[in-house]
C-alpha positions in Angstrom: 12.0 -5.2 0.0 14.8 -4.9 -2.2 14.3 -3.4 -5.5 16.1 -3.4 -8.6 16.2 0.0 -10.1 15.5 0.1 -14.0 15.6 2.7 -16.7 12.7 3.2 -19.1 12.0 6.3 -21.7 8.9 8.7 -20.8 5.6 7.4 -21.3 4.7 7.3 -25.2 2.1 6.7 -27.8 3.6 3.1 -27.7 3.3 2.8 -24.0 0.3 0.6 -24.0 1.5 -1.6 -21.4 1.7 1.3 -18.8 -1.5 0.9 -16.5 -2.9 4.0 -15.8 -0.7 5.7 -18.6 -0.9 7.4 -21.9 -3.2 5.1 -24.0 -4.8 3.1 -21.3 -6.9 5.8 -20.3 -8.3 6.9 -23.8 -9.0 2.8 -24.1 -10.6 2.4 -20.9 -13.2 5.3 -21.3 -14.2 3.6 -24.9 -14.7 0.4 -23.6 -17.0 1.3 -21.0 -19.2 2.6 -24.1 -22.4 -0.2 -24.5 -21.8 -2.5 -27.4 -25.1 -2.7 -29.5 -26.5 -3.7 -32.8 -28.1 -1.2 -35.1 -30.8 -1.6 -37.1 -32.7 0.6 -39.4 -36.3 2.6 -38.4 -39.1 1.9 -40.0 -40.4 4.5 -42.3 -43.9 5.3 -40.4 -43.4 9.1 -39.6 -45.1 11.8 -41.8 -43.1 12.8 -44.8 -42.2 16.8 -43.1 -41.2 14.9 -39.9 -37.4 14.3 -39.0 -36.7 10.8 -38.2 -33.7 8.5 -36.8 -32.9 6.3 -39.3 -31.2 3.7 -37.1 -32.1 2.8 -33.5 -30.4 0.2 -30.9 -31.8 -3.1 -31.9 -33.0 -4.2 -27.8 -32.7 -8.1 -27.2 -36.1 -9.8 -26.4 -36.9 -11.3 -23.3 -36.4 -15.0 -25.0 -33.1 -13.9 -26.6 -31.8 -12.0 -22.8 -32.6 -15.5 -21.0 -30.6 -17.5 -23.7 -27.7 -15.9 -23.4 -27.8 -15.6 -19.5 -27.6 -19.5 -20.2 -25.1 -19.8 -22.7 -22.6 -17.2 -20.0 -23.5 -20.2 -17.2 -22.3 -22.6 -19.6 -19.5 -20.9 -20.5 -18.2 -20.1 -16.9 -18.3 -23.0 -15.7 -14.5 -23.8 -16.8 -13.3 -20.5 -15.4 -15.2 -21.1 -12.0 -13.3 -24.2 -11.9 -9.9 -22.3 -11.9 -11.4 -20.0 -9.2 -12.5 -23.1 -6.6 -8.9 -24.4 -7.5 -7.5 -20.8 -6.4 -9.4 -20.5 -3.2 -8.6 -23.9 -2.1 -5.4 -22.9 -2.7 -5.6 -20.1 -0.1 -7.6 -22.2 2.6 -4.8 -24.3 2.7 -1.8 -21.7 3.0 -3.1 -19.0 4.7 -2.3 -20.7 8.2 1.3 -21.3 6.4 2.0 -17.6 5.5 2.9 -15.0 8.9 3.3 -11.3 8.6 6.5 -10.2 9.8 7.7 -6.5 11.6 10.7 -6.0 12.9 12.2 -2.5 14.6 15.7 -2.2 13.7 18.5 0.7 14.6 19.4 2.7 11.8 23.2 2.4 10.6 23.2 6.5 10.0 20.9 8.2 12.6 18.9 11.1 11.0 16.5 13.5 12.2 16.9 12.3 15.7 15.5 9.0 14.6 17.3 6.2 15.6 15.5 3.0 14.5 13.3 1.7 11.6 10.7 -0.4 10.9 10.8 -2.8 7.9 7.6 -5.2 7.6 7.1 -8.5 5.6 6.2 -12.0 5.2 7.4 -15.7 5.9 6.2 -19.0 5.5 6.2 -21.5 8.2 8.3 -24.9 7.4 9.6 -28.0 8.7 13.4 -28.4 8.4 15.8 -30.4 10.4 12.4 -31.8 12.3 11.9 -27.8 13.7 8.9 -25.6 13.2 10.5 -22.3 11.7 9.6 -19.4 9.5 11.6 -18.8 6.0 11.6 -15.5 4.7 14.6 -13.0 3.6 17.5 -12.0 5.6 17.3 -8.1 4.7 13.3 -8.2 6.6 15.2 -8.9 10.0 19.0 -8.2 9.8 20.2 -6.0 12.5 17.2 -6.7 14.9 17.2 -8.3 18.3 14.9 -10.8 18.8 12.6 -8.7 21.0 12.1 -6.7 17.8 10.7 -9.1 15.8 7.3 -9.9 15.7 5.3 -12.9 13.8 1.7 -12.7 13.7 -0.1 -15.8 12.4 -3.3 -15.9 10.4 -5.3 -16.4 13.7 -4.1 -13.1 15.1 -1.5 -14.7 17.5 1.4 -12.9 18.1 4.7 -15.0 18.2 8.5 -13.6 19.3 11.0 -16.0 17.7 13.3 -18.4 19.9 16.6 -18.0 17.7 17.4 -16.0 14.0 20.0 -17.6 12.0 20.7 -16.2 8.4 23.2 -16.0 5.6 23.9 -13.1 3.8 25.1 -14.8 0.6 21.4 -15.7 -0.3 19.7 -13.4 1.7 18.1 -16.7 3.7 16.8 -16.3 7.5 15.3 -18.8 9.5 13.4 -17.8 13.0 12.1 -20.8 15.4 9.0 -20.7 16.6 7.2 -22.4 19.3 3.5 -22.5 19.4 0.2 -24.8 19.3 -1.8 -25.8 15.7 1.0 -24.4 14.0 0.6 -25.7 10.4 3.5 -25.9 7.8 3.5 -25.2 4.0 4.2 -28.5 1.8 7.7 -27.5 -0.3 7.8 -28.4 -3.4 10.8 -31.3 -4.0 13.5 -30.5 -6.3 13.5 -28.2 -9.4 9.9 -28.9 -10.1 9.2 -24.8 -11.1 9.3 -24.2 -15.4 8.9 -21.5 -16.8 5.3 -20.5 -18.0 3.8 -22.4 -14.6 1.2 -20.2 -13.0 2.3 -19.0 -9.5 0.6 -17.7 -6.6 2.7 -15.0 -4.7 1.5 -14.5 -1.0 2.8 -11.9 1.3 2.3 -8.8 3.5 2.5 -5.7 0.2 2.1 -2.3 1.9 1.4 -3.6 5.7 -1.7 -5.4 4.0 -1.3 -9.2 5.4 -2.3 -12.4 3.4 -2.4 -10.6 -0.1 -1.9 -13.2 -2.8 -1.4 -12.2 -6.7 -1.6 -14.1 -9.6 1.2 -14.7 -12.6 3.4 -17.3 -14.2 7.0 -17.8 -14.1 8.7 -16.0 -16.5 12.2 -17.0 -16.5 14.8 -18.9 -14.2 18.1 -19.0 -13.3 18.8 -15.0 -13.2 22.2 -14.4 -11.4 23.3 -11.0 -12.5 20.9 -9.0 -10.5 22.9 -6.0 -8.6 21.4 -5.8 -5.5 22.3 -2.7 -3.6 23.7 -3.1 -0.2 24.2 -6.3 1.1 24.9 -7.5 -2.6 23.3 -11.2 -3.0 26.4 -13.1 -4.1 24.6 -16.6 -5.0 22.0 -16.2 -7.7 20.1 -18.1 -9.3 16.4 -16.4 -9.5 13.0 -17.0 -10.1 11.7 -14.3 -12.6 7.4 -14.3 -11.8 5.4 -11.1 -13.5 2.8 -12.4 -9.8 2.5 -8.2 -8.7 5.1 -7.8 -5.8 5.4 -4.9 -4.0 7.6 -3.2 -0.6 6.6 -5.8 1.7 6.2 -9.3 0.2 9.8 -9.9 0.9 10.0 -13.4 2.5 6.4 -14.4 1.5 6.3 -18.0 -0.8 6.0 -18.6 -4.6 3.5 -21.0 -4.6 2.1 -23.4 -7.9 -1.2 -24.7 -8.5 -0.4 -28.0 -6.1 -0.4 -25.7 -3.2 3.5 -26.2 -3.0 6.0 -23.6 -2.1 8.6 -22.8 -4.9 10.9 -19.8 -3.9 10.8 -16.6 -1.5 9.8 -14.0 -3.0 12.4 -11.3 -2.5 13.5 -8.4 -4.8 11.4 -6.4 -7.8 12.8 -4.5 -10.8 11.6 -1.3 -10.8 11.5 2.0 -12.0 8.9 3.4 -9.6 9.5 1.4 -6.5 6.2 -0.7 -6.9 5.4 -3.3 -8.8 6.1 -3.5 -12.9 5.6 -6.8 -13.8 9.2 -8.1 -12.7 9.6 -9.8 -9.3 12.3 -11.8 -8.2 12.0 -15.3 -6.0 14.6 -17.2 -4.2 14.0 -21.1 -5.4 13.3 -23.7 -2.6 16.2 -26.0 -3.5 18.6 -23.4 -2.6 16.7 -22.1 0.5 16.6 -25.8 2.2 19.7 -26.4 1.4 20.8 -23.1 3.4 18.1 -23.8 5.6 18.7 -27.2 6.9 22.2 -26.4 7.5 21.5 -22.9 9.3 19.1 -25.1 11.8 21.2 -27.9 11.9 25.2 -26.0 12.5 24.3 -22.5 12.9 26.2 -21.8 9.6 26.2 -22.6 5.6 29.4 -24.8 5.1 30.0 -24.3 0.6 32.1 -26.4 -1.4 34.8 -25.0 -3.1 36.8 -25.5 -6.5 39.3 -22.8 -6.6 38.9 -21.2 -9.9 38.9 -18.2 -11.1 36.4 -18.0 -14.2 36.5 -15.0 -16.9 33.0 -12.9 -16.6 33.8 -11.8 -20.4 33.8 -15.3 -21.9 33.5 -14.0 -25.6 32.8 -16.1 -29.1 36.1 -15.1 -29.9 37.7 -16.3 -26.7 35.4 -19.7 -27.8 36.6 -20.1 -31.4 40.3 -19.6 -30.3 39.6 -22.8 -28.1 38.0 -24.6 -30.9 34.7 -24.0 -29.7 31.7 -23.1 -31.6 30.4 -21.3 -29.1 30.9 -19.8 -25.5 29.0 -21.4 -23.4 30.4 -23.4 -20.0 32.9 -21.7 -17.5 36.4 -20.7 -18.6 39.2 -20.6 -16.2 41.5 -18.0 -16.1 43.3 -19.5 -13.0 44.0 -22.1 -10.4 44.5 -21.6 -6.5 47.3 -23.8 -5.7 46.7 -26.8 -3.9 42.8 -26.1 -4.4 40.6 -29.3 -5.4 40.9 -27.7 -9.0 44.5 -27.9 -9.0 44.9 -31.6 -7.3 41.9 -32.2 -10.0 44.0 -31.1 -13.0 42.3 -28.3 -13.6 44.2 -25.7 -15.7 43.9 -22.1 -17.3 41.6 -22.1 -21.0 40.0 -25.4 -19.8 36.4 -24.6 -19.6 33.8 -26.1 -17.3 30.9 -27.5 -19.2 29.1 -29.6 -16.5 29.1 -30.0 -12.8 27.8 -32.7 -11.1 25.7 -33.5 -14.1 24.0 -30.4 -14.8 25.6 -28.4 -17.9 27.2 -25.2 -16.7 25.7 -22.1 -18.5 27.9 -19.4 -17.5 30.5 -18.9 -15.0 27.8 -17.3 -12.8 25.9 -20.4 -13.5 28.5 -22.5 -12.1 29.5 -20.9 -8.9 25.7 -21.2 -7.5 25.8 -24.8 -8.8 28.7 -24.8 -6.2 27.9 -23.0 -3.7 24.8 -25.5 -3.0 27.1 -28.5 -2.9 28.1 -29.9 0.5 31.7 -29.8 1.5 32.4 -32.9 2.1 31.2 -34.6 -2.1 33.5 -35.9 -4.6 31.8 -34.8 -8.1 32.1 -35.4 -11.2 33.3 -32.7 -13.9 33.9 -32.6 -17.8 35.6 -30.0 -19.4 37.3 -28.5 -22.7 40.2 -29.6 -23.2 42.5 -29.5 -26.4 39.1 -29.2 -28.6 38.0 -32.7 -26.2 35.4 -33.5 -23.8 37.4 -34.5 -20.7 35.7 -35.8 -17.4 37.3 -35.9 -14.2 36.9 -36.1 -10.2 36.6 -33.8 -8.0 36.9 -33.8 -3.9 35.4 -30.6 -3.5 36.9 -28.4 -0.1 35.3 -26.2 2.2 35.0 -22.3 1.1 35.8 -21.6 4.7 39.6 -23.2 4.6 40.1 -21.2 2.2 38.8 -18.0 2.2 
């Protein structure tokens, strides 16, 4: 599991959202206190005798069974949600495998000279194989031999072939096996934000855990990683509880279709805080398919170099309202760019027919473009939209 490491201040009075923490505790104990109605006594005891003056009002037998009935009523929407959630999990739980893999460590320590890392993957159909998607860092540096993939049957399954890419963080292992079922994938960019998600994975060693949330935001790119830095971004944020071993497990919506990997947290404690990270599934088939298919991930490439610190000042000295779009700094000679046109303060504002957020934005919109497209680009240009054409090259001739 990878895990993004984020400051926050001691816990406070205002700390309400801490589970466990500060307030939470003083608010738990009251609420386990009965609520009841009170009422007052009536006046029967002898004048030198002390008396209660209110008393629990106690629901009647008649009044008890009404409200047992009006809590069926009332559930019945909520149970609905529940059948919908455990269909849910009847149909992926044969999709989703734990994974464990025993690794060597890069700096020996103790006399200990290999790890082990667990986590999860879901089984898929790409390029007309049977193979299991999950995240490069669960499996990187292991043979084969290492790797184990236990199914929801308790089979145990040793992969045929590992292909991964370390720009994405993507592995693929085949598998060969009988009644092997694959998870649907969802088609295109069908997650939004505020869709409730399922995530499903292996937290802690404990296999086929599933956690409830929604999407919380998309398109994250500036997440820093660690080791192995991620260089195309483009995350699902979720607030689903992950934790050290859902790595590789799905993202799944209410249509029992898989919408990322899960595969980093941000965290202060190194477990779960309401911020996990998925991979989404038109970037990991993209990879994918061409991992399975050549072995490799062949990216278009432009040629650009793009200023990170694309200011409102930088905008308003090109006439722009704004910053928003890519802005070149510089061309690589003979690049598609520069046969394109393409010069320093133009600014990139779509791509292929998406509008380009941020220069960030525009090199994952890139690097999931095949190699061999002509796209179409508009930029800013003299304080004017200008579209052109692009034959896009492969990153690997150049780089």
């Amino acid at each position: 599991m990878i895990i993004v490491r984020v400051s926050r201040p001691a816990c406070t009075a205002g700390a309400v959202a801490i589970l466990g923490g500060c307030l939470m505790v003083a608010g738990l104990a009251r609420a386990e206190e009965p609520a009841v109605r009170l009422a007052p006594i009536p006046a029967t005891a002898g004048r030198d005798e002390r008396v209660d003056p209110m008393r629990p009002a106690r629901l009647s037998p008649s009044e008890r069974e009404r409200l047992y009935e009006q809590a069926a009523r009332d559930a019945e929407h909520l149970e609905q949600q529940g059948r919908q959630l455990r269909r849910l999990m009847q149909l992926m739980r044969p999709t989703v495998v734990h994974l464990s893999a025993t690794k060597p460590l890069q700096r020996p320590r103790n006399g200990k000279v290999t790890e082990d890392e667990a986590g999860a993957g879901v089984i898929a159909r790409v390029a007309g194989k049977t193979v299991v998607l999950t995240n490069r860092h669960v499996v990187h540096r292991a043979d084969l031999d290492s790797i184990a993939v236990r199914l929801d049957d308790g089979r145990e399954l040793r992969p045929r072939r590992l292909w991964s890419d370390a720009g994405t963080d993507i592995a693929v292992l085949a598998i060969e096996a009988d009644d092997l079922h694959a998870a649907r994938i969802a088609e295109g960019d069908a997650v939004q934000i505020g869709d409730t998600v399922l995530a499903i994975g292996s937290p802690f060693g404990l296999a086929h855990s599933v956690t409830l949330g929604i999407v919380s935001a998309k398109g994250r790119r500036d997440l820093e990683l660690g080791e192995g830095a991620v260089k195309f971004q483009d995350f699902i944020q979720t607030d689903a509880a992950i934790n050290p071993g859902n790595s590789g497990g799905p993202l799944v919506n209410l249509r029992g279709e898989v919408v990322g990997i899960n595969t980093c947290i941000a965290s202060n404690s190194g477990g779960n805080e309401g911020i996990g990270f998925a991979i989404p599934m038109p970037m990991v088939m993209f990879v994918a398919r061409q991992l399975v298919e050549n072995g490799s991930v062949a990216r278009a490439y432009l040629g650009v170099t793009l200023d990170k610190e694309f200011s409102a000042r930088a905008a308003g000295q090109l006439g722009m309202v704004r910053p928003v779009g890519a802005r070149v700094v510089g061309v690589t000679p003979d690049a598609p760019a520069a046969k394109a046109g393409i010069r320093g303060d133009d600014v990139i504002l779509e791509y292929d027919g998406t509008a380009v957020e941020d220069d960030d934005h525009l090199m994952s919109l890139v690097s999931m473009t095949n190699a061999d497209r002509t796209v179409d680009v508009v930029i800013f240009r003299d304080r004017q939209r200008v579209p052109l054409r692009i034959a896009v090259a492969s990153r690997s001739d150049f780089e």
